[in-house]
C-alpha positions in Angstrom: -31.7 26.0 3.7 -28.7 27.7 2.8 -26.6 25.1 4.6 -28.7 22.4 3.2 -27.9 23.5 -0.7 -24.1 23.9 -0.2 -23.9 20.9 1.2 -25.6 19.1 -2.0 -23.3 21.3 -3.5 -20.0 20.3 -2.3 -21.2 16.3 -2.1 -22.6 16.6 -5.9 -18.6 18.0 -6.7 -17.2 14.8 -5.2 -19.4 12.1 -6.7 -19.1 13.7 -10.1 -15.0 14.0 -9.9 -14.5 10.8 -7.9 -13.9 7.8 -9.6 -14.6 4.0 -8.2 -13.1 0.7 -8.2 -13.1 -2.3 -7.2 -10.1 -5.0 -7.8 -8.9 -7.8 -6.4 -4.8 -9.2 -5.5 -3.1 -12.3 -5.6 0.9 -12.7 -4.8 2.8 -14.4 -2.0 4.3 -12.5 1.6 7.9 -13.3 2.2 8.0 -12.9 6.3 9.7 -13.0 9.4 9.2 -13.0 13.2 11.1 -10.2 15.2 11.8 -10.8 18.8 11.7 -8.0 21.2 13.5 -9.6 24.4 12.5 -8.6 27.9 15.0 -7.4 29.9 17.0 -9.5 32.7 16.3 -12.4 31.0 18.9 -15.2 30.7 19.6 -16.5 27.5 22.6 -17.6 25.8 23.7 -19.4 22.3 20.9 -22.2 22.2 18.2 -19.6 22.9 19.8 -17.6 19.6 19.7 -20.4 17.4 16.4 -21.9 18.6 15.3 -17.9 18.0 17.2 -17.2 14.7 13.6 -17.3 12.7 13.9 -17.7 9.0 11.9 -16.3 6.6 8.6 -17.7 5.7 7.3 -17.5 2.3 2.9 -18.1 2.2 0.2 -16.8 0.1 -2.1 -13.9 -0.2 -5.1 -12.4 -1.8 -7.3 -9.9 -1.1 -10.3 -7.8 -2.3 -10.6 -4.1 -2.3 -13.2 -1.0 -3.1 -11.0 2.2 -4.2 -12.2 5.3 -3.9 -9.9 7.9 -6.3 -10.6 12.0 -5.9 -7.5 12.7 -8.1 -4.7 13.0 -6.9 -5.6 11.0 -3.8 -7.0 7.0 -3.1 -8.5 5.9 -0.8 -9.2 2.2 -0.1 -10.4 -1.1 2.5 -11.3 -4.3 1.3 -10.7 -7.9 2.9 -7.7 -9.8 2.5 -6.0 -13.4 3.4 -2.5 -13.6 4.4 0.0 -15.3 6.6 3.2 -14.5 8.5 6.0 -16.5 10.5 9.1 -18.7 10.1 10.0 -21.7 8.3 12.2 -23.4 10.5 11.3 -23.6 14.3 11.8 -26.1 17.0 8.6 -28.1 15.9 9.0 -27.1 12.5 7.7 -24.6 10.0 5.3 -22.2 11.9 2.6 -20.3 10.1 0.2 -17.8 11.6 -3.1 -17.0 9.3 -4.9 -13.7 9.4 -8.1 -12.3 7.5 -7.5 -8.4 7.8 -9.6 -5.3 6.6 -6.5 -2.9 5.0 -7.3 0.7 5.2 -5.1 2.6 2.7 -4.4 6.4 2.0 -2.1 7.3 -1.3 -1.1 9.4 -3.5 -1.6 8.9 -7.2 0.4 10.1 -10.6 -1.3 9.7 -13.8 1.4 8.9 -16.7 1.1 8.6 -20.4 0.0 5.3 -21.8 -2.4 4.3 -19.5 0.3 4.1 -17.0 -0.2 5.2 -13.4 1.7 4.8 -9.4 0.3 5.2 -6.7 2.5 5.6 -3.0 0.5 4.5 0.2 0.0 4.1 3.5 -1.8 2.8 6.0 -3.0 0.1 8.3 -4.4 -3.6 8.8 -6.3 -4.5 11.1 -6.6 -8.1 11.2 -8.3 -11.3 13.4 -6.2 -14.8 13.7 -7.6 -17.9 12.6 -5.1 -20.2 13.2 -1.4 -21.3 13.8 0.6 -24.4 13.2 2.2 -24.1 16.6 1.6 -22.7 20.0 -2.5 -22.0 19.0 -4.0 -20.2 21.3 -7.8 -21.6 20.1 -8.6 -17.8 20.5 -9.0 -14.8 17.7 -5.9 -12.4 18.3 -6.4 -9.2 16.9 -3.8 -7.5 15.4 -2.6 -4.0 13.6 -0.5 -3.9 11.0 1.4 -0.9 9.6 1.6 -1.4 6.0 3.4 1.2 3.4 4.2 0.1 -0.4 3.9 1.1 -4.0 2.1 0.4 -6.9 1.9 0.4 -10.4 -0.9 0.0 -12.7 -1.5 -0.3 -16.3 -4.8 -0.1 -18.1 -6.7 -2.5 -15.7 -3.4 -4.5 -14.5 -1.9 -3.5 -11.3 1.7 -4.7 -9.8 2.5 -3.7 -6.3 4.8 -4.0 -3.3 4.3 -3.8 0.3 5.8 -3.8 3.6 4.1 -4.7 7.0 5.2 -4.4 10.7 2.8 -5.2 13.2 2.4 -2.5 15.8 1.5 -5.2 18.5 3.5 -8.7 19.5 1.2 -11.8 18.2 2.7 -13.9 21.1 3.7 -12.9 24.6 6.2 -14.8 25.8 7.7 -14.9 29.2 11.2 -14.0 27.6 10.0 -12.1 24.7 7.6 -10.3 23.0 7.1 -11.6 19.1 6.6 -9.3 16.0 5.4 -10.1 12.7 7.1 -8.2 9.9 6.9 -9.3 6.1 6.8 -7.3 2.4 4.0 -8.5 -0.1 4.7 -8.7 -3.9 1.2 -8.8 -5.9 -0.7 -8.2 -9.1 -4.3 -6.8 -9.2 -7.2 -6.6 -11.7 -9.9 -3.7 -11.4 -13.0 -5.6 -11.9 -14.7 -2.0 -12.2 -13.8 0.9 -12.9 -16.2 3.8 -12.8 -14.6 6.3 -14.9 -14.0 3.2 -17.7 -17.8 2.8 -17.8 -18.7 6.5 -18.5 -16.2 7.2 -21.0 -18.3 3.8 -22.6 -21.6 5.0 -22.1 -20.4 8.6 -22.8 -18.8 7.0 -26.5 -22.0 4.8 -27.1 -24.4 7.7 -26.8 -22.5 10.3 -29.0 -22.4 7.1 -31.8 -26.0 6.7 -31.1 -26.4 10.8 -31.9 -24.5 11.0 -34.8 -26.4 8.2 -36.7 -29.1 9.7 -39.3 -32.9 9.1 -39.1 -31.6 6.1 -42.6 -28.8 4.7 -40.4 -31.5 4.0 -38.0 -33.7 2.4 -40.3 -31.5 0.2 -41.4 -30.4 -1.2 -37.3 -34.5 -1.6 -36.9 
């Protein structure tokens, strides 16, 4: 029983001090494919500029549930991206993901409504398609993402960077790598702590109206 109360206890503390959210991202990934070569493999100066890889510029978005127990965040959502190159031998070549992030920070509260949050984490995400070389198969693959981000009143503004901790093609010569950084801005559709400072407000107005205040609202 004992057991039974402290843990009511200690989840009661969290709940109360915890503050929810949920928000969704929009922005654009600037990316590039790394190229791990495999060793005694002949290449020479075609192979390097067939493999040079440009960057790739594509959209994303993303929704995501926070969880906050000051001074740490925790969120996972769903989010849309897509990595790879602009220029290849068949042309631009673009690889699209739908991934769950799963994100650990650390949060500072500044004046103003101001706050930053640093993080860390992972993606873990399932290929839909690819412009080239489509495997007609779902690929998963794992993402290490870090990045920062900024946030004021409901707006948010943030950075990322992404490696992926496995190749996305396997190649006889080479094993390819996704990497890419994420620029975005947010808006918290909900905001837990927001709505009990409003109900918290609307019930002390509600208090401190007289018994002829009230008379006059009915």
């Amino acid at each position: 029983m004992r057991n039974i109360f402290l843990l009511f206890f200690i989840t009661s503390y969290f709940v109360a001090n915890s503050q929810h959210q949920i928000s969704i991202h929009g922005g654009w990934t600037a990316s590039k494919i790394v190229e791990f070569r495999k060793p005694s493999i002949p290449t020479g100066s075609s192979y390097d500029d067939l493999h040079a890889f440009p960057m790739h510029h594509g959209v994303y978005g993303s929704i995501e549930y926070e969880y906050m127990l000051h001074p740490f965040k925790l969120s996972i959502g769903v989010s849309a991206s897509e990595f790879g190159t602009s220029k290849y031998i068949v042309g631009p070549w673009a690889t699209y993901y739908i991934s769950i992030p799963m994100m650990l920070g650390y949060h500072w509260s500044l004046p103003k409504n101001f706050g930053v949050t640093l993080e860390g984490g992972a993606e873990i995400g399932i290929e839909t398609s690819s412009t080239v070389f489509n495997y007609n198969k779902s690929q998963v693959l794992a993402l290490g993402t870090v990045g920062i981000e900024a946030a004021w009143k409901r707006l948010k503004f943030g950075v990322k960077g992404h490696f992926s901790l496995n190749p996305f093609r396997d190649w006889n010569t080479a094993y390819l790598h996704h990497s890419g950084i994420t620029t975005y801005i947010g808006y918290t559709l909900f905001d837990s702590a927001q709505n009990k400072k409003r109900r918290a407000k609307h019930l002390e107005q509600k208090e401190s109206k007289t018994p002829n205040d009230l008379l006059k609202s009915e």
